[in-house]
PDB file with one MODEL, atoms N, CA, C and O in Angstrom:
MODEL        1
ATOM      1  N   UNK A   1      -5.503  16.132   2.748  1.00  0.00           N
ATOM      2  CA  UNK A   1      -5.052  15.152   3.744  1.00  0.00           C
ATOM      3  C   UNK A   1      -3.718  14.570   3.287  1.00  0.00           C
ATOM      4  O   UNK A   1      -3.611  14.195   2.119  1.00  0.00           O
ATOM      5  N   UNK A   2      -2.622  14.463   4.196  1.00  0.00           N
ATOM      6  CA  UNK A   2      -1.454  13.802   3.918  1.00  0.00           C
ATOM      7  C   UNK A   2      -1.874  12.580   4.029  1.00  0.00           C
ATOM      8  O   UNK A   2      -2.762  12.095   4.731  1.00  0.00           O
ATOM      9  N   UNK A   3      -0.863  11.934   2.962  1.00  0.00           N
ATOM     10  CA  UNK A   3      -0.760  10.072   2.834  1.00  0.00           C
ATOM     11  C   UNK A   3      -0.693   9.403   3.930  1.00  0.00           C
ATOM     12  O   UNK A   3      -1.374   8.385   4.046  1.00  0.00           O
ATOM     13  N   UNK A   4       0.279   9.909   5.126  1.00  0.00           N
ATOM     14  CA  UNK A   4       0.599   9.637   6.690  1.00  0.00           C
ATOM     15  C   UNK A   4      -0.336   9.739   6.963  1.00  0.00           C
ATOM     16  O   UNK A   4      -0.280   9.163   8.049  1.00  0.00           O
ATOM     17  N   UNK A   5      -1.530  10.113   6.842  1.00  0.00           N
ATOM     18  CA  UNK A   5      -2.905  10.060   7.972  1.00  0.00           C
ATOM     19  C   UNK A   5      -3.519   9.403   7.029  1.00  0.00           C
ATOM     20  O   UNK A   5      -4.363   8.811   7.702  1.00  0.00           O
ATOM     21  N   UNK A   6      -3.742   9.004   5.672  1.00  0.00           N
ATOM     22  CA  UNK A   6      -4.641   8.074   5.204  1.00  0.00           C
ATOM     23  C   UNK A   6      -4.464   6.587   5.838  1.00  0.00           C
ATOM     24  O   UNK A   6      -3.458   5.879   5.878  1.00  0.00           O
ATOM     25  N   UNK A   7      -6.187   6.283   6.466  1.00  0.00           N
ATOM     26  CA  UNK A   7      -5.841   5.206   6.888  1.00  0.00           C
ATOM     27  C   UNK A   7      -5.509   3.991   6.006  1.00  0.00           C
ATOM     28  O   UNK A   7      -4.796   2.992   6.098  1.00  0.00           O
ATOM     29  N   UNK A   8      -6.487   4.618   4.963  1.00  0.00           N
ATOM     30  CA  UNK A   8      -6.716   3.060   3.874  1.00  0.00           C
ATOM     31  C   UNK A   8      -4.986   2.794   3.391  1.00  0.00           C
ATOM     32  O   UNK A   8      -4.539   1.651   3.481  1.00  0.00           O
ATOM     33  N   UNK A   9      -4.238   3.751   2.969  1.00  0.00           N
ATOM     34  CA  UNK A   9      -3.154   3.837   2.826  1.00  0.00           C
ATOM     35  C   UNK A   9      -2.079   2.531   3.164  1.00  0.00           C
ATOM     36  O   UNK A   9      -1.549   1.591   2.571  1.00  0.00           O
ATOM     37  N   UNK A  10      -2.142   3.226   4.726  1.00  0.00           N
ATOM     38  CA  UNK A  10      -1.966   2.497   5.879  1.00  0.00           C
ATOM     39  C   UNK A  10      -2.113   1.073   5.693  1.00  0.00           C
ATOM     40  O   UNK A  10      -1.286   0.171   5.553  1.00  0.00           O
ATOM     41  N   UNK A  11      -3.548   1.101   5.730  1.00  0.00           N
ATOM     42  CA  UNK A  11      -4.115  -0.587   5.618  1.00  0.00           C
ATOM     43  C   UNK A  11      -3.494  -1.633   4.347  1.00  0.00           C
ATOM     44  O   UNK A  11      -3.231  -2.836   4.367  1.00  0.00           O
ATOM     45  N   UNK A  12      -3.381  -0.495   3.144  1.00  0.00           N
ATOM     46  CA  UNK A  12      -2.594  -1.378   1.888  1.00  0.00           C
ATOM     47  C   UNK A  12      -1.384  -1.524   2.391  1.00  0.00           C
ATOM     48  O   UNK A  12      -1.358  -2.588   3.010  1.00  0.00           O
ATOM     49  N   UNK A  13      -0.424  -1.011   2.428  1.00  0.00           N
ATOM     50  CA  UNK A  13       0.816  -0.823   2.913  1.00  0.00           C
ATOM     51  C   UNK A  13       0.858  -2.493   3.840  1.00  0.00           C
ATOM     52  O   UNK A  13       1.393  -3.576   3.600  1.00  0.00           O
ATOM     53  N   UNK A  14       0.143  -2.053   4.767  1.00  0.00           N
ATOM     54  CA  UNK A  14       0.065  -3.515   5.607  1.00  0.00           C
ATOM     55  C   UNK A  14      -0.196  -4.816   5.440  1.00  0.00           C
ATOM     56  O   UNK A  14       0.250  -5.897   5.826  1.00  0.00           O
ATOM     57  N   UNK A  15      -1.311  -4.273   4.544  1.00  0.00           N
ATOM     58  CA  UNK A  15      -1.789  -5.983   3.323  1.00  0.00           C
ATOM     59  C   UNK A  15      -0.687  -6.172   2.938  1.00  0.00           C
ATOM     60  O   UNK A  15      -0.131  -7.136   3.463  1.00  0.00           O
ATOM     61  N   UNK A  16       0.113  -5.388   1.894  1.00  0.00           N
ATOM     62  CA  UNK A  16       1.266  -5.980   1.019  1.00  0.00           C
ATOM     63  C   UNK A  16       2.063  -6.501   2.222  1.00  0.00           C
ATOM     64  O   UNK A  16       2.108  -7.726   2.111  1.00  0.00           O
ATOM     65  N   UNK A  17       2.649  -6.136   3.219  1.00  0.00           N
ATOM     66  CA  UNK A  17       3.842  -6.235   3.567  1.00  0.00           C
ATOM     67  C   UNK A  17       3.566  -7.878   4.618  1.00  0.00           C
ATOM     68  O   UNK A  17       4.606  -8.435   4.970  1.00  0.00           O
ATOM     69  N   UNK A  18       2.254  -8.523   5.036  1.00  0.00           N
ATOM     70  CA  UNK A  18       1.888  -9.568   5.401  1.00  0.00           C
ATOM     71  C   UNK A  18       2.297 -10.762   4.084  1.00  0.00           C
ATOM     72  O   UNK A  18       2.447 -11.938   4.417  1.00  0.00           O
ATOM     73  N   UNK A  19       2.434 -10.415   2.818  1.00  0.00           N
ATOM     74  CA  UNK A  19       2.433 -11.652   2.281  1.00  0.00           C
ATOM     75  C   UNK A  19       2.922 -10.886   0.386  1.00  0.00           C
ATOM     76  O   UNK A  19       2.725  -9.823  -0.202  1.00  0.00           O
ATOM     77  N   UNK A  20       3.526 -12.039   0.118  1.00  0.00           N
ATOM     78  CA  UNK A  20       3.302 -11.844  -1.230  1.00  0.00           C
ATOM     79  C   UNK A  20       2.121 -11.293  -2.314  1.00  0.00           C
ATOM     80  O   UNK A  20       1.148 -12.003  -2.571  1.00  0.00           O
ATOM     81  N   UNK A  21       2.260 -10.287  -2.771  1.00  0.00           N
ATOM     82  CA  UNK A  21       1.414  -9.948  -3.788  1.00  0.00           C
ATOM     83  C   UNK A  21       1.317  -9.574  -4.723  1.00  0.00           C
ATOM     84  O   UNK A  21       2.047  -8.624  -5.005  1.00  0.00           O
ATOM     85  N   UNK A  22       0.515 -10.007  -5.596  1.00  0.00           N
ATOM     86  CA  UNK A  22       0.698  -9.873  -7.331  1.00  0.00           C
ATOM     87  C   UNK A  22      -0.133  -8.408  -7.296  1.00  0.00           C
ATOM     88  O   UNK A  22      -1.007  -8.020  -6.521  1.00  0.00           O
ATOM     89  N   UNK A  23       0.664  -7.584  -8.758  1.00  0.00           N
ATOM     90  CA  UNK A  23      -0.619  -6.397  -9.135  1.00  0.00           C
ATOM     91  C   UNK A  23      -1.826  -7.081  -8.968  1.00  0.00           C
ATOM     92  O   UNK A  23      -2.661  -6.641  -8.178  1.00  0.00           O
ATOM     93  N   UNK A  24      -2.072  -8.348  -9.766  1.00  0.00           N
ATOM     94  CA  UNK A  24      -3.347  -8.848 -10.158  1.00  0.00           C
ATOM     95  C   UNK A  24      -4.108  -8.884  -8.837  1.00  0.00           C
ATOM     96  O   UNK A  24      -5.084  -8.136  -8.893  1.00  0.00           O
ATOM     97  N   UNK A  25      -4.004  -9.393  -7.882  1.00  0.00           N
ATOM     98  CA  UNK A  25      -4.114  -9.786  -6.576  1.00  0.00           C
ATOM     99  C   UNK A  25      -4.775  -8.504  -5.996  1.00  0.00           C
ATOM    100  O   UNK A  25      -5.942  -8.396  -5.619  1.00  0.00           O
ATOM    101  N   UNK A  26      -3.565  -7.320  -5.997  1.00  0.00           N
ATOM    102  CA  UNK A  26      -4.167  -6.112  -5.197  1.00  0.00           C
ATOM    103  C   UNK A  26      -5.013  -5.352  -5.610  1.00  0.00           C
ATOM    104  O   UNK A  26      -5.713  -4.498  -5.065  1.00  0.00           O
ATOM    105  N   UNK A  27      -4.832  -5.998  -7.411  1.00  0.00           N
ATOM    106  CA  UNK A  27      -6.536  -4.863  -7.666  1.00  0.00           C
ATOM    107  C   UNK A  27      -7.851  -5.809  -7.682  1.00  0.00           C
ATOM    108  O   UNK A  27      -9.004  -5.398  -7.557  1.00  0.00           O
ATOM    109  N   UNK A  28      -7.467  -7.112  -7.855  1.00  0.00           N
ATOM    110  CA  UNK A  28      -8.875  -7.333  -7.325  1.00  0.00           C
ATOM    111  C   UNK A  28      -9.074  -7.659  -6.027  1.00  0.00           C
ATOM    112  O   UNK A  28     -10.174  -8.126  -5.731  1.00  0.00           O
ATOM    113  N   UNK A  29      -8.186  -7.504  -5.115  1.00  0.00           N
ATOM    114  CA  UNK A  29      -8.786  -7.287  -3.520  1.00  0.00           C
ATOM    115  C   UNK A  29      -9.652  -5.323  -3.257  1.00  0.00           C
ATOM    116  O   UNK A  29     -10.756  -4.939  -2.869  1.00  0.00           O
ATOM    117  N   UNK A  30      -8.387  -4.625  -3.732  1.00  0.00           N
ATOM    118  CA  UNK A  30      -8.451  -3.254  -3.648  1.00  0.00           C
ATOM    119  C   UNK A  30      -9.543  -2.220  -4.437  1.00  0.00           C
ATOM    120  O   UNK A  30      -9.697  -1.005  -4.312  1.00  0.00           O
ATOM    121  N   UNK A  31     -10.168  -3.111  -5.216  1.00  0.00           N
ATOM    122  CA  UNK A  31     -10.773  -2.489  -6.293  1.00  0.00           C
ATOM    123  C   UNK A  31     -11.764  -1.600  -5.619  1.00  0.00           C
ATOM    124  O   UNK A  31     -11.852  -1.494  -4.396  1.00  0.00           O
ATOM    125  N   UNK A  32     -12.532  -0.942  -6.519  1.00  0.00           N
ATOM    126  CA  UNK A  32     -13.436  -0.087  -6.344  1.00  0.00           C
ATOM    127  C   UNK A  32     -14.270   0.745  -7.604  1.00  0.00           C
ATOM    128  O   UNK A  32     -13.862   1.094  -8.712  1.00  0.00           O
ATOM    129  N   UNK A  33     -15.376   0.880  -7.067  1.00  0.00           N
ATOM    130  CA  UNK A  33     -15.963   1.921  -8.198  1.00  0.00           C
ATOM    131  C   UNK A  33     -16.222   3.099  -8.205  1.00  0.00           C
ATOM    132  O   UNK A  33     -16.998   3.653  -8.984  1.00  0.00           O
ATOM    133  N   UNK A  34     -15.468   3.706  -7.158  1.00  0.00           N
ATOM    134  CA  UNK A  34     -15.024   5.196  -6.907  1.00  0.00           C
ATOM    135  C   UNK A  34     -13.989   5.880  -7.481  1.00  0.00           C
ATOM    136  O   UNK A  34     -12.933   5.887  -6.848  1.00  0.00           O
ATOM    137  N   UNK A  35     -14.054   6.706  -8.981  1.00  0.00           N
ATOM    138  CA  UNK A  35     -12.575   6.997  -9.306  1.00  0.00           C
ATOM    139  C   UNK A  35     -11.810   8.007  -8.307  1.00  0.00           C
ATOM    140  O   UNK A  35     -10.636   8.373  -8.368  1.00  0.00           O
ATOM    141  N   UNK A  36     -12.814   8.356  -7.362  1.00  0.00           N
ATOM    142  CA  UNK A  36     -11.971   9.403  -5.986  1.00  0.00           C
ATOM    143  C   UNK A  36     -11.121   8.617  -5.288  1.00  0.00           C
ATOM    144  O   UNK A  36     -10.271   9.270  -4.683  1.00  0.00           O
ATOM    145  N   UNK A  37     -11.039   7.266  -5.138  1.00  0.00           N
ATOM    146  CA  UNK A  37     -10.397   6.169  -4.340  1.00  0.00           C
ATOM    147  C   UNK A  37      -9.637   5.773  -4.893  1.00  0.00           C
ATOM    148  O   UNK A  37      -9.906   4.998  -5.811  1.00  0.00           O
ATOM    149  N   UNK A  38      -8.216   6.147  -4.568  1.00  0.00           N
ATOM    150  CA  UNK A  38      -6.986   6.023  -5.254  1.00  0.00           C
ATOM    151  C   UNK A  38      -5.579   5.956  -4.827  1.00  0.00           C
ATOM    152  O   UNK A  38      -4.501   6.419  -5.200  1.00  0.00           O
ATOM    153  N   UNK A  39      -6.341   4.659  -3.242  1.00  0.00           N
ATOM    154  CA  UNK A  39      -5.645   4.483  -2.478  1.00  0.00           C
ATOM    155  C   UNK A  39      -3.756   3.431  -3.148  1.00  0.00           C
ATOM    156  O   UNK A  39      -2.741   3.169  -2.504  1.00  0.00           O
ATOM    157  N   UNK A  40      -4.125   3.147  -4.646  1.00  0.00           N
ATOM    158  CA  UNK A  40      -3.051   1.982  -4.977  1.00  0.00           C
ATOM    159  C   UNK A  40      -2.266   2.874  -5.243  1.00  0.00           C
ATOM    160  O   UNK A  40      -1.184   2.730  -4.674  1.00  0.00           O
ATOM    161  N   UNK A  41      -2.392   4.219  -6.215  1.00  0.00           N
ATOM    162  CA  UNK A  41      -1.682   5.297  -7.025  1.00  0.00           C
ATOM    163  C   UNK A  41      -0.952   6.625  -5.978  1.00  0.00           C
ATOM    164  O   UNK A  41      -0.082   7.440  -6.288  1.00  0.00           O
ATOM    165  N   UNK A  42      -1.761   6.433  -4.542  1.00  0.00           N
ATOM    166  CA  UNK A  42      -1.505   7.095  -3.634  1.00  0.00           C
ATOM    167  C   UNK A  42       0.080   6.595  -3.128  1.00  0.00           C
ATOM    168  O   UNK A  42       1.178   7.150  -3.085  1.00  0.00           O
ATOM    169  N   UNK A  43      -0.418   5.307  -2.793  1.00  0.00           N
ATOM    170  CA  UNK A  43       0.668   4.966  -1.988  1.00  0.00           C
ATOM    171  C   UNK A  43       1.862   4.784  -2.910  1.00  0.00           C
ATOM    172  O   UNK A  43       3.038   5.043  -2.653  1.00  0.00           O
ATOM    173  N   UNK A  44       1.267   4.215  -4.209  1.00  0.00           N
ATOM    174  CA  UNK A  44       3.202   4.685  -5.305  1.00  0.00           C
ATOM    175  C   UNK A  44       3.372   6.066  -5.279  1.00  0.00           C
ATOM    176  O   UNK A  44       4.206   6.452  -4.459  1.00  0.00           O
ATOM    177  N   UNK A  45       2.820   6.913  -5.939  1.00  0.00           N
ATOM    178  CA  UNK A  45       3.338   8.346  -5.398  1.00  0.00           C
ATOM    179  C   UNK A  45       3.892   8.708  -4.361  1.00  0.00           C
ATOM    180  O   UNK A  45       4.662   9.668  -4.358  1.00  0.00           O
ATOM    181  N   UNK A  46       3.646   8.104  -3.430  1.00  0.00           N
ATOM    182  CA  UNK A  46       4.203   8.717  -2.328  1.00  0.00           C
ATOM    183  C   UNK A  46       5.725   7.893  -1.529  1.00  0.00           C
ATOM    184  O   UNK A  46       6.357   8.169  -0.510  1.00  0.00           O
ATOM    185  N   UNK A  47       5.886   6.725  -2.648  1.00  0.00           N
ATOM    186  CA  UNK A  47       6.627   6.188  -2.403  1.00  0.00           C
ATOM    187  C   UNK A  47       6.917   5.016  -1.508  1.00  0.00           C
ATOM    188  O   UNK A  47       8.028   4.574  -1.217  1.00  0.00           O
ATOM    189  N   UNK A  48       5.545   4.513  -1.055  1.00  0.00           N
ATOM    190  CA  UNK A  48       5.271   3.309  -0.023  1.00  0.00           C
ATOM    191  C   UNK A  48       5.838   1.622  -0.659  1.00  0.00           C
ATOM    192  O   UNK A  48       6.566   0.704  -0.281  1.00  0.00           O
ATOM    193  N   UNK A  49       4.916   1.989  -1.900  1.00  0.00           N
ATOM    194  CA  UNK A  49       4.956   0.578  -2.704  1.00  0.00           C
ATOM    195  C   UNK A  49       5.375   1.023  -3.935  1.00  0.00           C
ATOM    196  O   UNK A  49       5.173   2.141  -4.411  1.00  0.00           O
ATOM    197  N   UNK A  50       6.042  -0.018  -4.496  1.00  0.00           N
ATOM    198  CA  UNK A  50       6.336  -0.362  -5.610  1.00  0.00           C
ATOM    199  C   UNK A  50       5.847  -1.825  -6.617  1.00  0.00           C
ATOM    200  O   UNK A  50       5.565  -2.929  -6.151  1.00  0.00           O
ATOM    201  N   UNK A  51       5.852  -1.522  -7.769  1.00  0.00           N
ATOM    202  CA  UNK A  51       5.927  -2.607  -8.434  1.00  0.00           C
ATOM    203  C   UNK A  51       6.915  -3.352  -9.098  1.00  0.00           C
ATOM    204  O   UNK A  51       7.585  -2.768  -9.950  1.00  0.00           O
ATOM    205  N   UNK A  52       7.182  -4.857  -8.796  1.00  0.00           N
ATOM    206  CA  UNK A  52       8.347  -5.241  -9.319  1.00  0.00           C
ATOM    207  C   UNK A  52       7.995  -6.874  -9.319  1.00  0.00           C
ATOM    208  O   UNK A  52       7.726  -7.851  -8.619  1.00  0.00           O
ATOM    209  N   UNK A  53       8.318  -6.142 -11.310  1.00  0.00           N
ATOM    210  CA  UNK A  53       7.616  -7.336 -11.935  1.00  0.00           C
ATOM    211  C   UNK A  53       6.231  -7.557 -11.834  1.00  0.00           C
ATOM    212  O   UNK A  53       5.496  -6.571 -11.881  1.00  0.00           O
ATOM    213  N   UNK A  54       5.728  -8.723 -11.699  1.00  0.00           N
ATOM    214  CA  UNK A  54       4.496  -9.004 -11.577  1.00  0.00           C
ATOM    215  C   UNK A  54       3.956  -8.854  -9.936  1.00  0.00           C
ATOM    216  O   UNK A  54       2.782  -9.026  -9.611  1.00  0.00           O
ATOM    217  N   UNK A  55       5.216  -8.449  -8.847  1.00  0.00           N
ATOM    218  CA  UNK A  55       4.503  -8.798  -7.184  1.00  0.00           C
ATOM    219  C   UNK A  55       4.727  -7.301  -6.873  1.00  0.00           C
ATOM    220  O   UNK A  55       5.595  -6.740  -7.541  1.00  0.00           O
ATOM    221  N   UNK A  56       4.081  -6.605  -5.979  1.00  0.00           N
ATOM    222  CA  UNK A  56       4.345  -5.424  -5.224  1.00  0.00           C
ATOM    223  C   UNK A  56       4.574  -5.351  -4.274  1.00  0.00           C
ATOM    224  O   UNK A  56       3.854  -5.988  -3.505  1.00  0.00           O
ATOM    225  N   UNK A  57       5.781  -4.491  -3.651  1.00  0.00           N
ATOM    226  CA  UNK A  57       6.541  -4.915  -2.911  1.00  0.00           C
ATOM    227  C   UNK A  57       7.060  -3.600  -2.058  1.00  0.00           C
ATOM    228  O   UNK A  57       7.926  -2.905  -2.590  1.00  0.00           O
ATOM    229  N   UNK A  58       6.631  -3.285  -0.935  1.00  0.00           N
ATOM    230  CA  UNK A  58       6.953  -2.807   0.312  1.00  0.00           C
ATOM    231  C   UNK A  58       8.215  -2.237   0.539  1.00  0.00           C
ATOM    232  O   UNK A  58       9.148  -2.892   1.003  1.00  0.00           O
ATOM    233  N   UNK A  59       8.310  -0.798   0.172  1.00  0.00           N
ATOM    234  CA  UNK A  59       9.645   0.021  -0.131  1.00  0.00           C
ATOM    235  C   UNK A  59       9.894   0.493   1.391  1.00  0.00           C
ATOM    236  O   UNK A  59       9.145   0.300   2.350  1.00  0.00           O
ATOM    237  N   UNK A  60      11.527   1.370   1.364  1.00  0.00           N
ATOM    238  CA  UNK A  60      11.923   1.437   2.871  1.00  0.00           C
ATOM    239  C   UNK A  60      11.342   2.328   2.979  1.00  0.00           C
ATOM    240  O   UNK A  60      11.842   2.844   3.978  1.00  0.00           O
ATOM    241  N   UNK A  61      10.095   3.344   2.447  1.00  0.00           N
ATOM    242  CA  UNK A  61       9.583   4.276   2.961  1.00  0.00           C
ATOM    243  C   UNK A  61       8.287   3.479   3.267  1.00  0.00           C
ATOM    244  O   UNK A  61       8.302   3.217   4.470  1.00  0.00           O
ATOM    245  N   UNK A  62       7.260   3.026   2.718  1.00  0.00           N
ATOM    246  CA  UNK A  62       6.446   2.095   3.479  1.00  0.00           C
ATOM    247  C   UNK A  62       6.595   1.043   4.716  1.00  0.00           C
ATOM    248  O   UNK A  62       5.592   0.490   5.169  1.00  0.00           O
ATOM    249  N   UNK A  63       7.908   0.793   5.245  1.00  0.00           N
ATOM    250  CA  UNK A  63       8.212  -0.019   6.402  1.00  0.00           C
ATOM    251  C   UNK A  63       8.282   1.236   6.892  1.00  0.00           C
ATOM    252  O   UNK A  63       7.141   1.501   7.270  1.00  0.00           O
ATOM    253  N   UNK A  64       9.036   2.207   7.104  1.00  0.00           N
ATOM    254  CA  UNK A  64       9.395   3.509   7.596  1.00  0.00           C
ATOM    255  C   UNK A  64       7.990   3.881   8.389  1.00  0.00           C
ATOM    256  O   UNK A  64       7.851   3.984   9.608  1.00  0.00           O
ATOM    257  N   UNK A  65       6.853   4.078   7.223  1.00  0.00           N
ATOM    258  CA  UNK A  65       5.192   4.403   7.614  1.00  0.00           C
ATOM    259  C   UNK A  65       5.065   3.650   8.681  1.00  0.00           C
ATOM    260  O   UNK A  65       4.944   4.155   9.797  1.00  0.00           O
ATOM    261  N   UNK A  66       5.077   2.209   8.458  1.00  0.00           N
ATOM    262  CA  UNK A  66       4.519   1.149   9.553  1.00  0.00           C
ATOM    263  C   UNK A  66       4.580   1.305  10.616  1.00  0.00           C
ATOM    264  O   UNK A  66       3.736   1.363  11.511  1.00  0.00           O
ATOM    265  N   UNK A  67       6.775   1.476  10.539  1.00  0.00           N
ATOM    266  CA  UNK A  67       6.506   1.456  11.932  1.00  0.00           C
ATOM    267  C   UNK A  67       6.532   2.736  12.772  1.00  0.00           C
ATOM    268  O   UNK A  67       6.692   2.606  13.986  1.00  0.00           O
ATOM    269  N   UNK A  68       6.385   4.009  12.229  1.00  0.00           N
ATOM    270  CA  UNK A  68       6.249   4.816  12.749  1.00  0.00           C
ATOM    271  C   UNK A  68       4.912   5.616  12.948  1.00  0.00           C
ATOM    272  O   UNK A  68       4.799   6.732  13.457  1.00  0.00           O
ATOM    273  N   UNK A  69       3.727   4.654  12.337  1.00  0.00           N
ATOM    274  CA  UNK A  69       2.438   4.569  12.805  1.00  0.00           C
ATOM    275  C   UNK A  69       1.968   3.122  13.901  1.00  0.00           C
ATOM    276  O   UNK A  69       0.802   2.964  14.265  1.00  0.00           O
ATOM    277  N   UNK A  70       2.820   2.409  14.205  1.00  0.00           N
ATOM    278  CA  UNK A  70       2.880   1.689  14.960  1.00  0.00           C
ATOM    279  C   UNK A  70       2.020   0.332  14.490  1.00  0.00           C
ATOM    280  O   UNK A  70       1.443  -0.460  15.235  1.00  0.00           O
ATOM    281  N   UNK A  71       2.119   0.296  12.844  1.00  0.00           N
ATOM    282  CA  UNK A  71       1.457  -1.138  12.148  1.00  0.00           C
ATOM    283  C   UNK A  71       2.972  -1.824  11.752  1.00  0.00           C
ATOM    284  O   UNK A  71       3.973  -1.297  11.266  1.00  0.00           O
ATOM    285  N   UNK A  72       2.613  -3.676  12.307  1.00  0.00           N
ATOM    286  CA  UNK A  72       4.006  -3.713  11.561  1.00  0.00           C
ATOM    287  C   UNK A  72       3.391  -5.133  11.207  1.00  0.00           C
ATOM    288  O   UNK A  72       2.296  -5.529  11.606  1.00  0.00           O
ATOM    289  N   UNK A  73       4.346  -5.898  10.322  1.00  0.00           N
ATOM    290  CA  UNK A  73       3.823  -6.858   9.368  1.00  0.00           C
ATOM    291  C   UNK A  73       3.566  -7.941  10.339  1.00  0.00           C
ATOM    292  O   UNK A  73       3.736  -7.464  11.461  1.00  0.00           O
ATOM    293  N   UNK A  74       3.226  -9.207  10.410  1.00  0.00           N
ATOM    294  CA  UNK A  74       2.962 -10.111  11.031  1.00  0.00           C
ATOM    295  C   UNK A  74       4.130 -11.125  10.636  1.00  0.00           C
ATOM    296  O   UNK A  74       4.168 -12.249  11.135  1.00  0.00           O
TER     297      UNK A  74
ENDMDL
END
């Protein structure tokens, strides 16, 4: 499955880009006990999000996703 059709993807991408967020923040919202679920490592690979510094932060290829899946930040 491409990253573009992951929804969860999607859905992080959108969390971050609504508000400020710390790493700390997105892994304990994002967490899981599935090591198959690897929706945080997905979306840096693929270039959505980044980390910078302590907040993660919504790259021009993750706005790019948004709005060309038709999610956009609030």
């Amino acid at each position: 499955m491409l990253a573009e059709d992951d929804p969860l993807i999607l859905d992080l991408v959108e969390w971050v880009s609504r508000d400020e967020r710390s790493h700390a923040d997105l892994m304990e919202t994002w967490r899981t006990s599935c090591p198959r679920l690897t929706v945080w490592e997905d979306a840096v690979e693929h270039g959505y999000l980044a980390r910078q510094g302590k907040l993660i932060a919504v790259t021009a290829k993750g706005w790019e996703l948004l709005g060309t899946s038709g999610r956009r930040a609030a």
